[in-house]
mmCIF file of the N, C-alpha and C atoms, coordinates in Angstrom:
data_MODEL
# 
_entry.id   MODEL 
# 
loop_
_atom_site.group_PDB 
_atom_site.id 
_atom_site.type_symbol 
_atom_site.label_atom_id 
_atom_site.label_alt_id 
_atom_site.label_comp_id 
_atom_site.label_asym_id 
_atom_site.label_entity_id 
_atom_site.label_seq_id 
_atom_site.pdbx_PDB_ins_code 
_atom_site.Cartn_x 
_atom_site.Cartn_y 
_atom_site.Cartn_z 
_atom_site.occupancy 
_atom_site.B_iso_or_equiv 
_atom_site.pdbx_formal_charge 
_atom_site.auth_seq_id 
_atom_site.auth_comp_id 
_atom_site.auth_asym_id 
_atom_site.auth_atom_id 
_atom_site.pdbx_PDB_model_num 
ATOM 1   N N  . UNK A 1 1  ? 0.848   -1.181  0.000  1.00 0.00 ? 1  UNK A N  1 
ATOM 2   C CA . UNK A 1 1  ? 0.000   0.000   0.000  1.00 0.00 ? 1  UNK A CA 1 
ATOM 3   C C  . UNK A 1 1  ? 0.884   1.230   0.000  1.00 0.00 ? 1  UNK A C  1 
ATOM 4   N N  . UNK A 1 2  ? 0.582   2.047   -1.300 1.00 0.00 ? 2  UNK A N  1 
ATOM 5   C CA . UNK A 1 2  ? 1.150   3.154   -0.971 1.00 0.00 ? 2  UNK A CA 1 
ATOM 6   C C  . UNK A 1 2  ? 1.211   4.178   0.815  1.00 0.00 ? 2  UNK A C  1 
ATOM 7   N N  . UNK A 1 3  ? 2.119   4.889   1.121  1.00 0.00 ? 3  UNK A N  1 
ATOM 8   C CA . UNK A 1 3  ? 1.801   5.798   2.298  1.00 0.00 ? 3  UNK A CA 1 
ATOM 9   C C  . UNK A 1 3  ? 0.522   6.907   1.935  1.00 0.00 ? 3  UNK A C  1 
ATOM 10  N N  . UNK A 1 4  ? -0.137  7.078   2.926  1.00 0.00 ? 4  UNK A N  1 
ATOM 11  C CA . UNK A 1 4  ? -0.912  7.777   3.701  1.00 0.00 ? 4  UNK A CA 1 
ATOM 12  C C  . UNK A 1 4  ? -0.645  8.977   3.920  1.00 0.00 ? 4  UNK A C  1 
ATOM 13  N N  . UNK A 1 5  ? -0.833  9.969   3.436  1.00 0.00 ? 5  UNK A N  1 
ATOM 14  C CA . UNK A 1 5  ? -0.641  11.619  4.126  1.00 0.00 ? 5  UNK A CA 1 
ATOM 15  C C  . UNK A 1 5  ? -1.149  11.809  5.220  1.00 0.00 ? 5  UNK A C  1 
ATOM 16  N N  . UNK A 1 6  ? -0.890  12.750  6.173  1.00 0.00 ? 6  UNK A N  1 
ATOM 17  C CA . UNK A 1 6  ? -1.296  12.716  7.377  1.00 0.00 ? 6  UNK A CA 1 
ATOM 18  C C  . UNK A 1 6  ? -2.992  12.969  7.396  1.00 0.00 ? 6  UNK A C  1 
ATOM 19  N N  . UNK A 1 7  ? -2.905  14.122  6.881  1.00 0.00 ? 7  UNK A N  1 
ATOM 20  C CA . UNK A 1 7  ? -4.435  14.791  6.365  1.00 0.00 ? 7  UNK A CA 1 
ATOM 21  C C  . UNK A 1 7  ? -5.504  13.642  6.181  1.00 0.00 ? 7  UNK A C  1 
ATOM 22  N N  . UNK A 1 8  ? -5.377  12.781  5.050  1.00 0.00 ? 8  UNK A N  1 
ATOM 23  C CA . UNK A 1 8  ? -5.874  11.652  4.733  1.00 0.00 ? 8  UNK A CA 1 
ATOM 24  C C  . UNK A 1 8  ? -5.766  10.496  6.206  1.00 0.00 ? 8  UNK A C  1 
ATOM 25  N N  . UNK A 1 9  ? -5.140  10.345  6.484  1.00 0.00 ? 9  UNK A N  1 
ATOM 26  C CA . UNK A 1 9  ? -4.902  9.286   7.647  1.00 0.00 ? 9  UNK A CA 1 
ATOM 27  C C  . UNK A 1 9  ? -6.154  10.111  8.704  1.00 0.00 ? 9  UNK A C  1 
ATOM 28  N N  . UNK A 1 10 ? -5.686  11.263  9.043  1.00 0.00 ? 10 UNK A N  1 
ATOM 29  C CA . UNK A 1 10 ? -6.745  11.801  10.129 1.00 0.00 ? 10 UNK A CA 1 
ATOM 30  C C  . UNK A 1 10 ? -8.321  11.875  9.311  1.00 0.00 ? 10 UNK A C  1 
ATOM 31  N N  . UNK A 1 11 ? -8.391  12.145  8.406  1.00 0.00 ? 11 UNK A N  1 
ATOM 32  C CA . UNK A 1 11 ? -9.958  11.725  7.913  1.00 0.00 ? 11 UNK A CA 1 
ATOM 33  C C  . UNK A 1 11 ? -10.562 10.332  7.992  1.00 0.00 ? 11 UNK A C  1 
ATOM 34  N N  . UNK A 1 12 ? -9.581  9.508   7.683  1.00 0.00 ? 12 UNK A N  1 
ATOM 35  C CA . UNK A 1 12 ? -9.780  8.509   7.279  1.00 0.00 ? 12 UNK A CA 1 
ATOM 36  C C  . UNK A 1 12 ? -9.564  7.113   8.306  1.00 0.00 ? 12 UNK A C  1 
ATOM 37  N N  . UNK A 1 13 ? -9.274  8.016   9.364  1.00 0.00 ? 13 UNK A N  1 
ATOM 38  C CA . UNK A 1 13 ? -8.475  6.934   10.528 1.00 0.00 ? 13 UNK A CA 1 
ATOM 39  C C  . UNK A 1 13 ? -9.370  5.226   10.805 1.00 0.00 ? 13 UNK A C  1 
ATOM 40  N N  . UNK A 1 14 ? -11.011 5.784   11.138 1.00 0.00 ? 14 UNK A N  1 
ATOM 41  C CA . UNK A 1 14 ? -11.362 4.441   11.336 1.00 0.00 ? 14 UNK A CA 1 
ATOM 42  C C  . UNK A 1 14 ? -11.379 3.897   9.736  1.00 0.00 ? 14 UNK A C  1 
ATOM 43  N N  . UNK A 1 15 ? -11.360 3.831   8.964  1.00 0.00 ? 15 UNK A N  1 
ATOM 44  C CA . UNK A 1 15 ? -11.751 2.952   7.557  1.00 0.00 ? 15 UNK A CA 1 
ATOM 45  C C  . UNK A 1 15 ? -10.005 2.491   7.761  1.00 0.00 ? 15 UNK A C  1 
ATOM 46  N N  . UNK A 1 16 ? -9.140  3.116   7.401  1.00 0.00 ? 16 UNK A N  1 
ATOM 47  C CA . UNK A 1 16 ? -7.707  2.318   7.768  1.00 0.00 ? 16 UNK A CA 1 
ATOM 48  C C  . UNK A 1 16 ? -7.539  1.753   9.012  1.00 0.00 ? 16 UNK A C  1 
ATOM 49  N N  . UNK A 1 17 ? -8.014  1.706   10.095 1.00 0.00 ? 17 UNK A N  1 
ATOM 50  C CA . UNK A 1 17 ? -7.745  0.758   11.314 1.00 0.00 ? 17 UNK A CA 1 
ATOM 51  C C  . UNK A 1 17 ? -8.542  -0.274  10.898 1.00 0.00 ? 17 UNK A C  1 
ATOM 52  N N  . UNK A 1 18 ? -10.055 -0.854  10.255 1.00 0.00 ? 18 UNK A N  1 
ATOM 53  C CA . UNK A 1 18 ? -10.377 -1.559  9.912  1.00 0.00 ? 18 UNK A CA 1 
ATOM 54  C C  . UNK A 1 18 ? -9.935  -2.416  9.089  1.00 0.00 ? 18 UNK A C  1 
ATOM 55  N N  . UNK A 1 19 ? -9.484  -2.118  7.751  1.00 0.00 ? 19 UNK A N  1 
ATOM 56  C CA . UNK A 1 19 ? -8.680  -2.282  6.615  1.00 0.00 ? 19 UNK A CA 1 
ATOM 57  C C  . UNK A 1 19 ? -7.727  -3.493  7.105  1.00 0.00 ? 19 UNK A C  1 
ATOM 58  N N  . UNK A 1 20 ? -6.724  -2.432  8.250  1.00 0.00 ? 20 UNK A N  1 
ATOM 59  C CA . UNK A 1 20 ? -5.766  -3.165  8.839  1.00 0.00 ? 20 UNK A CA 1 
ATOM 60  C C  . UNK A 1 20 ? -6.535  -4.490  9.570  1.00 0.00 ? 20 UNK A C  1 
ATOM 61  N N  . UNK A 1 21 ? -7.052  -4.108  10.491 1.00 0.00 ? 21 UNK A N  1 
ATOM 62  C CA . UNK A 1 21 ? -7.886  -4.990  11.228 1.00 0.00 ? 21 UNK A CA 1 
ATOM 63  C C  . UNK A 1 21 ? -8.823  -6.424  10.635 1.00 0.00 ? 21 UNK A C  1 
ATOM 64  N N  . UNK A 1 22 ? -8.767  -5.898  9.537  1.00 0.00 ? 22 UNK A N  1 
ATOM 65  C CA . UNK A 1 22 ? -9.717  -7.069  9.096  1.00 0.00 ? 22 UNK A CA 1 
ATOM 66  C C  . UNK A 1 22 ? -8.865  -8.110  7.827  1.00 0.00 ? 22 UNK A C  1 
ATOM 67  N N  . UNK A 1 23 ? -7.641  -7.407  7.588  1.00 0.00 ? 23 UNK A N  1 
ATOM 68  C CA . UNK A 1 23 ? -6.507  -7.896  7.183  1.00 0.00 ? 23 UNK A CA 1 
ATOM 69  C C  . UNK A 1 23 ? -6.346  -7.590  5.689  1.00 0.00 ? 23 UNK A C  1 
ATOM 70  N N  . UNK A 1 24 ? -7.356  -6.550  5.420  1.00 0.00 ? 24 UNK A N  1 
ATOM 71  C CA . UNK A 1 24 ? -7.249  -6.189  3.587  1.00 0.00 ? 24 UNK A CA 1 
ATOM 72  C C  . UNK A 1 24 ? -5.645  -5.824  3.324  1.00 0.00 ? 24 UNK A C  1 
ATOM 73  N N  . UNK A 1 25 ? -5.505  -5.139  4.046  1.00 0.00 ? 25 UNK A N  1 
ATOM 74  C CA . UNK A 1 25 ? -3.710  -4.544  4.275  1.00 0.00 ? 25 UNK A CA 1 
ATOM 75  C C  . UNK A 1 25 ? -3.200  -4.802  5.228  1.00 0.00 ? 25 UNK A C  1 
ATOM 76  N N  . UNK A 1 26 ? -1.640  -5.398  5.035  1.00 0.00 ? 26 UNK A N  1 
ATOM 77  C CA . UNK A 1 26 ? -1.092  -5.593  6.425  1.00 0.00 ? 26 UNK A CA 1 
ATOM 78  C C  . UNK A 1 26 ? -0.546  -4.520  6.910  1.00 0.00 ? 26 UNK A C  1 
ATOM 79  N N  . UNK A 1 27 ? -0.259  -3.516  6.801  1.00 0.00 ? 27 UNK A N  1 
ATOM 80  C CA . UNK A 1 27 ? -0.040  -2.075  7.139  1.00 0.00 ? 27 UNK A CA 1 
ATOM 81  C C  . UNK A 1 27 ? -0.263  -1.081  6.534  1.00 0.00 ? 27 UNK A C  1 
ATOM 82  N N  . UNK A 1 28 ? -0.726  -0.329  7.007  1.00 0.00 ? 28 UNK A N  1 
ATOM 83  C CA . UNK A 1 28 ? -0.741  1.521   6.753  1.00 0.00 ? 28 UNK A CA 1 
ATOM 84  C C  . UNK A 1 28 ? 0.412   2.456   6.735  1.00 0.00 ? 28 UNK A C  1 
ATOM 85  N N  . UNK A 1 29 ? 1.280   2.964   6.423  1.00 0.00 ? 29 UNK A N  1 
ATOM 86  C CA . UNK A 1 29 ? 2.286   3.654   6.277  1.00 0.00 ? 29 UNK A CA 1 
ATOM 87  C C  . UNK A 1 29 ? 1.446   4.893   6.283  1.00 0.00 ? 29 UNK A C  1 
ATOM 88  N N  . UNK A 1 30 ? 1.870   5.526   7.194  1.00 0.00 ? 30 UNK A N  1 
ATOM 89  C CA . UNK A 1 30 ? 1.223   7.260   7.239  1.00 0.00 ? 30 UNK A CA 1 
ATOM 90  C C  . UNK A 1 30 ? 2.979   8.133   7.155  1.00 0.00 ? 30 UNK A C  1 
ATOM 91  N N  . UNK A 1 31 ? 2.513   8.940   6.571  1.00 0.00 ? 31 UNK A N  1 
ATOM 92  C CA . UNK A 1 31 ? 3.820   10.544  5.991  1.00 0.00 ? 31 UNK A CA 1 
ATOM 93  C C  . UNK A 1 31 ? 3.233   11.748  6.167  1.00 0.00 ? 31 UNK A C  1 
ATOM 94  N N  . UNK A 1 32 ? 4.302   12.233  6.851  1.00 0.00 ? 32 UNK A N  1 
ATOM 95  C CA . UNK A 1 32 ? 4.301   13.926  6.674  1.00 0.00 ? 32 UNK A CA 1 
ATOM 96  C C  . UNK A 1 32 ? 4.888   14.544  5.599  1.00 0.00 ? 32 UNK A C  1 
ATOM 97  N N  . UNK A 1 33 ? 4.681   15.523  5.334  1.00 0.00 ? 33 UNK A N  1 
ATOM 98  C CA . UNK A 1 33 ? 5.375   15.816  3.519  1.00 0.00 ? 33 UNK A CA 1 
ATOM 99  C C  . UNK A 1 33 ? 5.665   14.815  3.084  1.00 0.00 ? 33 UNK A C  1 
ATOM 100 N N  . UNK A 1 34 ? 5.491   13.885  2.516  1.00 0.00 ? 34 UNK A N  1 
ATOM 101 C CA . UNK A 1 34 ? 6.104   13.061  1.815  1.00 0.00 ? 34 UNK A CA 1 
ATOM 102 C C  . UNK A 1 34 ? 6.888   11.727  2.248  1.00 0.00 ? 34 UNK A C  1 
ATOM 103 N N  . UNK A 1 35 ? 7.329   11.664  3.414  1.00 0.00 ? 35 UNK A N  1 
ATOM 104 C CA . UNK A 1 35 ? 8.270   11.423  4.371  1.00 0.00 ? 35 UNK A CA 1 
ATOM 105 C C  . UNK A 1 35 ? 7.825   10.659  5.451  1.00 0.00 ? 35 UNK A C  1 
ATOM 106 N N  . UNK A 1 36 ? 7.666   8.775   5.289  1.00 0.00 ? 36 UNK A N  1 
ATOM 107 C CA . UNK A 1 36 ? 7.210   8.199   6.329  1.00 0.00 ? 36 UNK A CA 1 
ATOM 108 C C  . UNK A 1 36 ? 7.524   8.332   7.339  1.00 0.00 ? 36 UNK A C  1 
ATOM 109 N N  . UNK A 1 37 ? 6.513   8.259   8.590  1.00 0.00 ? 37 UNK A N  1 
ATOM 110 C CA . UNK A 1 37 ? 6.629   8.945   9.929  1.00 0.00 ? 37 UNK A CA 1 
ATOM 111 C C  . UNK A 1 37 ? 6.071   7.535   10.805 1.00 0.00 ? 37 UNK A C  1 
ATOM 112 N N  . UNK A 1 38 ? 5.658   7.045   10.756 1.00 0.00 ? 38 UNK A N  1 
ATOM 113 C CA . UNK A 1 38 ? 4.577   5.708   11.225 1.00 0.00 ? 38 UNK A CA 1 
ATOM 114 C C  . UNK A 1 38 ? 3.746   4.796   10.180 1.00 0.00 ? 38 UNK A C  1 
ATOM 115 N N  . UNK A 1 39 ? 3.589   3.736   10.786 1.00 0.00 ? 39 UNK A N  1 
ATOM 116 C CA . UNK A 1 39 ? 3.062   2.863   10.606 1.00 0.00 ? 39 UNK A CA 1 
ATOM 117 C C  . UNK A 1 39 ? 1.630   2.079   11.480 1.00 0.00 ? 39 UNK A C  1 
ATOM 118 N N  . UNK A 1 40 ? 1.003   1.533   10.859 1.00 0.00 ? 40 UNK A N  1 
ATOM 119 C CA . UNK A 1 40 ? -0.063  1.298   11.372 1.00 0.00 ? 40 UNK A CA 1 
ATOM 120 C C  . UNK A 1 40 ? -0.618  -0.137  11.205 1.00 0.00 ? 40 UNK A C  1 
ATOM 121 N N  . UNK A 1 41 ? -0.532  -1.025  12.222 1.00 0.00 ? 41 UNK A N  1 
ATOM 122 C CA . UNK A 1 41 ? -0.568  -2.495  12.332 1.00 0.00 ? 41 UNK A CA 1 
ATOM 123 C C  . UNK A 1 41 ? -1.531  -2.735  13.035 1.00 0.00 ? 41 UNK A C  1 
ATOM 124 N N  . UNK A 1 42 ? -2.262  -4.350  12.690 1.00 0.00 ? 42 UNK A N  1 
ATOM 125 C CA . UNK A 1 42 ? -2.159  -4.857  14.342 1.00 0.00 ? 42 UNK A CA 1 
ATOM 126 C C  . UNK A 1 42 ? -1.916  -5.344  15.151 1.00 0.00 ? 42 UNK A C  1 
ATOM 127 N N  . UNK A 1 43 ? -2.052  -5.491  15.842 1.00 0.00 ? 43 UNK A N  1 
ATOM 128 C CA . UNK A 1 43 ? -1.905  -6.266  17.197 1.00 0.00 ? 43 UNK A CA 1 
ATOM 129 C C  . UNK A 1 43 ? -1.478  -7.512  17.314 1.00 0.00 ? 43 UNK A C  1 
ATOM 130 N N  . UNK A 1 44 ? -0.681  -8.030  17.832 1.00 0.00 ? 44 UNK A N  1 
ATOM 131 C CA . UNK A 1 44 ? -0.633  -9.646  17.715 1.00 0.00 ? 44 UNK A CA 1 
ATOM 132 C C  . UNK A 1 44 ? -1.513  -10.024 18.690 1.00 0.00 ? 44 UNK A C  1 
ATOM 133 N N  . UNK A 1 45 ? -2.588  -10.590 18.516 1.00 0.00 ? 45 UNK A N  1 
ATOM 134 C CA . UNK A 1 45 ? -3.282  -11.744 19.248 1.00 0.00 ? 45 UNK A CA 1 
ATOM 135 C C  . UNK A 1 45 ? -2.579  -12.387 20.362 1.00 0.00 ? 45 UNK A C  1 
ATOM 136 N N  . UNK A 1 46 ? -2.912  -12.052 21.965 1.00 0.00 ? 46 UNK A N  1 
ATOM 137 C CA . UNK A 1 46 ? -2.544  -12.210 22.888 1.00 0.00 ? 46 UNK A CA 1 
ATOM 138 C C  . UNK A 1 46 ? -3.945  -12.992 23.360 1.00 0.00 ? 46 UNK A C  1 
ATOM 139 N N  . UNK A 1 47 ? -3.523  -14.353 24.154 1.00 0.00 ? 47 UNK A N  1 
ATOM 140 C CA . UNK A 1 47 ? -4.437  -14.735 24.682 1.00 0.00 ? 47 UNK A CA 1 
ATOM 141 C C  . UNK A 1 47 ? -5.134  -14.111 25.898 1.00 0.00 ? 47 UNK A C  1 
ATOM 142 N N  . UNK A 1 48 ? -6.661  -14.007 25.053 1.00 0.00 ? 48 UNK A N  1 
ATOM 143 C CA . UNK A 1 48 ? -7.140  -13.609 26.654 1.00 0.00 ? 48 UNK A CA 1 
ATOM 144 C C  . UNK A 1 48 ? -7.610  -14.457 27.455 1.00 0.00 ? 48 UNK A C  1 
ATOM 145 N N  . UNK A 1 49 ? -7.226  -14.117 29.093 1.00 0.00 ? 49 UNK A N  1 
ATOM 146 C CA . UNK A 1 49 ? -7.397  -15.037 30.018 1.00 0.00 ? 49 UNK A CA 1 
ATOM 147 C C  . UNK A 1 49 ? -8.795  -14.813 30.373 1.00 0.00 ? 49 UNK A C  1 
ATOM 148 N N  . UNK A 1 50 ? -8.971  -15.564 31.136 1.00 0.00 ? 50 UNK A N  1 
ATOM 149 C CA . UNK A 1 50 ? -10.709 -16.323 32.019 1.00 0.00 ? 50 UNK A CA 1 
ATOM 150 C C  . UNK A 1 50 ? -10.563 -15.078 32.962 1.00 0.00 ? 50 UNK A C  1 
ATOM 151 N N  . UNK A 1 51 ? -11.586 -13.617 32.941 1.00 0.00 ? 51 UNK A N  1 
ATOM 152 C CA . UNK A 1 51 ? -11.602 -12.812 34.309 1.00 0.00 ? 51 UNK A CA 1 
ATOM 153 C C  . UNK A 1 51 ? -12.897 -13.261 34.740 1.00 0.00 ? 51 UNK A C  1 
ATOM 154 N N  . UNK A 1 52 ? -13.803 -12.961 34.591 1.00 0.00 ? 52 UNK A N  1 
ATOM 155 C CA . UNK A 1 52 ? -14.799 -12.950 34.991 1.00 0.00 ? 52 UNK A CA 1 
ATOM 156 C C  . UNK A 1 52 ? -15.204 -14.196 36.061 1.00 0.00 ? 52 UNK A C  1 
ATOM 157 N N  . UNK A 1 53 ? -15.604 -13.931 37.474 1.00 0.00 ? 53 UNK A N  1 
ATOM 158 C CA . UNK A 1 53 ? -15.642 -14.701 38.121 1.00 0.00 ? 53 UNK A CA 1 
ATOM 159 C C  . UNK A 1 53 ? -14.380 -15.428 38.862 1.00 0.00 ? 53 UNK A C  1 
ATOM 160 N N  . UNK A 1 54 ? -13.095 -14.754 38.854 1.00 0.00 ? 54 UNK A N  1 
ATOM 161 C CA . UNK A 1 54 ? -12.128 -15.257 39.070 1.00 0.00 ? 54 UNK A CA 1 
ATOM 162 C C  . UNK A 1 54 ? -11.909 -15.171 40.660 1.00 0.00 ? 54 UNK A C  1 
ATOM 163 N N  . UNK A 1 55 ? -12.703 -14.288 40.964 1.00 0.00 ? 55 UNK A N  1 
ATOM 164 C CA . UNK A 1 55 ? -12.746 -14.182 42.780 1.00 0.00 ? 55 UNK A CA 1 
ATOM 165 C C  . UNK A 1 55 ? -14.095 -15.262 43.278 1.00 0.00 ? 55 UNK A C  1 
ATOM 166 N N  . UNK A 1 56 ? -14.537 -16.157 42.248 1.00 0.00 ? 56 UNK A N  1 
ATOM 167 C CA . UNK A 1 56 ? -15.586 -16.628 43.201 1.00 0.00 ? 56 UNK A CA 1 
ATOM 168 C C  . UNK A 1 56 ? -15.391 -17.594 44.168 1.00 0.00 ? 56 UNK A C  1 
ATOM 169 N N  . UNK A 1 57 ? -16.305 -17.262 45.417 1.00 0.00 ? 57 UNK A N  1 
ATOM 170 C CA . UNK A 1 57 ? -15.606 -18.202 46.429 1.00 0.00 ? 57 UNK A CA 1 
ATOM 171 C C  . UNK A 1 57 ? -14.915 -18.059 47.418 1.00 0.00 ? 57 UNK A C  1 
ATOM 172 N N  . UNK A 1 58 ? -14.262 -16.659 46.792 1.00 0.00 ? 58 UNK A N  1 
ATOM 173 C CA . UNK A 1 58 ? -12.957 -15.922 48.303 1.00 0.00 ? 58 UNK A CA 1 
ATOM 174 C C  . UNK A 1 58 ? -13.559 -15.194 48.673 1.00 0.00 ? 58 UNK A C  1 
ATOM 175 N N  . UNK A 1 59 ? -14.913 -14.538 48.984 1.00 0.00 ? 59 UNK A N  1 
ATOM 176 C CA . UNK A 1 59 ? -15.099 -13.731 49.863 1.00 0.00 ? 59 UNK A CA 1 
ATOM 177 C C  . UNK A 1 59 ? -16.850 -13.395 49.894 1.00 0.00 ? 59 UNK A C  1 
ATOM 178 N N  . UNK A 1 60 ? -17.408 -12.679 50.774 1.00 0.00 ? 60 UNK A N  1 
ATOM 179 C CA . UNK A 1 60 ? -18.864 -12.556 50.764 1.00 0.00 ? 60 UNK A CA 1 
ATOM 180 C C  . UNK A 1 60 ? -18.855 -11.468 50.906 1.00 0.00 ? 60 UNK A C  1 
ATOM 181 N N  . UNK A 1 61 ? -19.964 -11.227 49.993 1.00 0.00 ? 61 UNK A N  1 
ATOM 182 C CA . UNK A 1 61 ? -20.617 -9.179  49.573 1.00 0.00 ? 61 UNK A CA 1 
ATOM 183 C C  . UNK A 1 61 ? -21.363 -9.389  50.366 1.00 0.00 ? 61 UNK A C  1 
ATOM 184 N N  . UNK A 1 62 ? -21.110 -8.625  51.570 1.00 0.00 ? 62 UNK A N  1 
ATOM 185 C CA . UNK A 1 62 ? -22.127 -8.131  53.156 1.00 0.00 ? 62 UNK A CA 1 
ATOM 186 C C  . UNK A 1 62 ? -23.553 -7.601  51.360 1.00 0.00 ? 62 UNK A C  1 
ATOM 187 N N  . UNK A 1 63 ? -25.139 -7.690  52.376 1.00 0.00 ? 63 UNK A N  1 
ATOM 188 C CA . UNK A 1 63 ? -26.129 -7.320  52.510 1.00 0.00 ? 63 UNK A CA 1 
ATOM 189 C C  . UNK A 1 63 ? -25.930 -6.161  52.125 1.00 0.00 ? 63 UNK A C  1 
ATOM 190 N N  . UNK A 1 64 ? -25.474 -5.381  52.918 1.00 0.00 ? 64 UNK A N  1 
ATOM 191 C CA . UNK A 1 64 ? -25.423 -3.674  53.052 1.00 0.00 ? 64 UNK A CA 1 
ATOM 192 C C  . UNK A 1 64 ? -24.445 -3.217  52.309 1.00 0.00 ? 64 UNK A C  1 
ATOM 193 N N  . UNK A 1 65 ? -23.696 -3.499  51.171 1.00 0.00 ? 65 UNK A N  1 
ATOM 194 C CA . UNK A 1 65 ? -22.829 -3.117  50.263 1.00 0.00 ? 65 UNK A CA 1 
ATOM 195 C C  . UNK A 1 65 ? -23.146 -1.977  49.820 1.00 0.00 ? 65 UNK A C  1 
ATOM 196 N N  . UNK A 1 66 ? -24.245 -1.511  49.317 1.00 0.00 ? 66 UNK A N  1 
ATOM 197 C CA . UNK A 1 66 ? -24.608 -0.056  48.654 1.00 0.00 ? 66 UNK A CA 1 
ATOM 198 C C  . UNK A 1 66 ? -25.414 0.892   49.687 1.00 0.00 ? 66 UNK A C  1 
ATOM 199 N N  . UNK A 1 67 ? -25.090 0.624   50.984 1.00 0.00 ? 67 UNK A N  1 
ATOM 200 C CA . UNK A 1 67 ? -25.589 1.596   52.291 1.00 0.00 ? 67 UNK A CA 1 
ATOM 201 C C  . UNK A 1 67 ? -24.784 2.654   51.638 1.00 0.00 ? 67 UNK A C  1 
ATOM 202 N N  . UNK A 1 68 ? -23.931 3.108   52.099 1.00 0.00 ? 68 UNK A N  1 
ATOM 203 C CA . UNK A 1 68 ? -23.295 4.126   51.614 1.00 0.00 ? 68 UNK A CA 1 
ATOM 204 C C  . UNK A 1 68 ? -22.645 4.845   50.526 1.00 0.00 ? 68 UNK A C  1 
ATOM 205 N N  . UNK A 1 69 ? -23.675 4.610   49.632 1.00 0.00 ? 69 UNK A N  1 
ATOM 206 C CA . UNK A 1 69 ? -23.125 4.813   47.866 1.00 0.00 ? 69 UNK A CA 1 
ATOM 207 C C  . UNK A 1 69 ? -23.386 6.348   47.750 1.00 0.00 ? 69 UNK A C  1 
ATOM 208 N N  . UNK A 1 70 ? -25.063 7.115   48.580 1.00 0.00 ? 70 UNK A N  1 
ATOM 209 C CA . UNK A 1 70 ? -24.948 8.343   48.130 1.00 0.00 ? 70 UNK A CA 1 
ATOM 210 C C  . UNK A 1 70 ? -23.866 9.261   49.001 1.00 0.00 ? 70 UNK A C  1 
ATOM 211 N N  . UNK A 1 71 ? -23.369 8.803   50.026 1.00 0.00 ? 71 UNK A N  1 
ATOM 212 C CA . UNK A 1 71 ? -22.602 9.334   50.377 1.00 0.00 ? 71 UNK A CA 1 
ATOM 213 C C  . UNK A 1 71 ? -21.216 9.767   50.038 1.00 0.00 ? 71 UNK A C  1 
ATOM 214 N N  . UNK A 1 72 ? -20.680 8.346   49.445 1.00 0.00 ? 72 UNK A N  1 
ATOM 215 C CA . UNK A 1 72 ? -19.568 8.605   48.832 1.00 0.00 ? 72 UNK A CA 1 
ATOM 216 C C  . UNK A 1 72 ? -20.223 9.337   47.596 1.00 0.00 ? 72 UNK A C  1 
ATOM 217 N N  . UNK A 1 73 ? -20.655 9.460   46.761 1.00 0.00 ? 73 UNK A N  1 
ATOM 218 C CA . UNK A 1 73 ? -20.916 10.015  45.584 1.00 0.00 ? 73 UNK A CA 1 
ATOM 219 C C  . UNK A 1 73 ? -21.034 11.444  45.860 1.00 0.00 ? 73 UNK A C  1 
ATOM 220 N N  . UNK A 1 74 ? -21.411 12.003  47.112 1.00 0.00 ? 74 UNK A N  1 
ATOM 221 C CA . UNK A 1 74 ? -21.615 13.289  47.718 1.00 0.00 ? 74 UNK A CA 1 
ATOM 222 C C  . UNK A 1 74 ? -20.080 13.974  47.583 1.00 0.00 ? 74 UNK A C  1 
ATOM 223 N N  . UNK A 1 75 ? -18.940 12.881  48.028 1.00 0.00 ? 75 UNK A N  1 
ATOM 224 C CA . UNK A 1 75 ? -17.779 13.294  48.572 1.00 0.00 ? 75 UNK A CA 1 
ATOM 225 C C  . UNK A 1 75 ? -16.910 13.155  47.429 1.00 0.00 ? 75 UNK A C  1 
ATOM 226 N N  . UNK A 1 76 ? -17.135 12.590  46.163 1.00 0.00 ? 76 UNK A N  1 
ATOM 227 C CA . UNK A 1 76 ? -16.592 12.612  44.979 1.00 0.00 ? 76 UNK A CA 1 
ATOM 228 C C  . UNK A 1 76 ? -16.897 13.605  44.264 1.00 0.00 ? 76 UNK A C  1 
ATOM 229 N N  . UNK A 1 77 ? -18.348 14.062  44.671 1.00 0.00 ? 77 UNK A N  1 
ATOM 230 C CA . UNK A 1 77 ? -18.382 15.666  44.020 1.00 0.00 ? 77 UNK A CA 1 
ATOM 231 C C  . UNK A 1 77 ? -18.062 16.780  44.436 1.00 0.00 ? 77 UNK A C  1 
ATOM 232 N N  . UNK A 1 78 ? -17.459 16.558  45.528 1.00 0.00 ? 78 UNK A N  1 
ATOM 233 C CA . UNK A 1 78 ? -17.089 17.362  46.378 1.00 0.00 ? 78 UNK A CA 1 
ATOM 234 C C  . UNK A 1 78 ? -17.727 18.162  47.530 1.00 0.00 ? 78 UNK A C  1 
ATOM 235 N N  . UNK A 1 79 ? -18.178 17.139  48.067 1.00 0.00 ? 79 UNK A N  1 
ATOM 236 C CA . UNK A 1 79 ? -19.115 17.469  49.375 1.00 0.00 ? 79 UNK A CA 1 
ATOM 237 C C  . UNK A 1 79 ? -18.350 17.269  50.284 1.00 0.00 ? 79 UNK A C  1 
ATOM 238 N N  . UNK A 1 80 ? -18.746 17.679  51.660 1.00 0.00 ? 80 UNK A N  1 
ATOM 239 C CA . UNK A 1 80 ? -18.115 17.919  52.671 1.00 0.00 ? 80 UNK A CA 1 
ATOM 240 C C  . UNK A 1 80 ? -18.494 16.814  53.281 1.00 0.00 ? 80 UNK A C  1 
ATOM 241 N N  . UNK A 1 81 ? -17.793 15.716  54.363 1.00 0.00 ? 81 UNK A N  1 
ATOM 242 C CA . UNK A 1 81 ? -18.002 14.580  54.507 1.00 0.00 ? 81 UNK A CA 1 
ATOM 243 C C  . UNK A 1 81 ? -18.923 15.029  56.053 1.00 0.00 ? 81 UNK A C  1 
ATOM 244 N N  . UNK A 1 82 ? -19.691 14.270  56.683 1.00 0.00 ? 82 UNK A N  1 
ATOM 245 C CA . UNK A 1 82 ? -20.532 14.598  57.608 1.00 0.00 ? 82 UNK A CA 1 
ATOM 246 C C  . UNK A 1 82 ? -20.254 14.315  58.995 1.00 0.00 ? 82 UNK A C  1 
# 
């Protein structure tokens, strides 16, 4: 694939991350004047691990977990604590 002008790259950014992504092109070469500056790949495929549920079993959510939610939310907006 020819390079990419910057101009073009910033218009065009999601249709070339797809491109890449979906493997039409294996890279994007983006340039400033004329003059490659970056490249644009993806990712190597890293396995993702099992999260979800990975604490089950170690511990118990007390009843009263969201007693004090408007409070903190008071003090994140910057309320004065009581």
């Amino acid at each position: 694939m020819q390079p990419v002008n910057m101009l073009e790259a910033k218009s065009s950014l999601s249709r070339l991350v797809e491109a890449v992504e979906q493997g039409q092109v294996p890279e994007v070469v983006i340039a400033r004047n004329g003059r490659p500056v970056a490249r644009l790949v993806p990712l190597a495929d890293a396995p993702v691990g099992r999260r979800i549920g990975v604490a089950r079993g170690r511990f118990v959510v007390p009843d009263d977990i969201d007693v004090h939610n408007a409070e903190v939310a008071r003090l994140l907006m910057g309320g004065a604590a009581r």
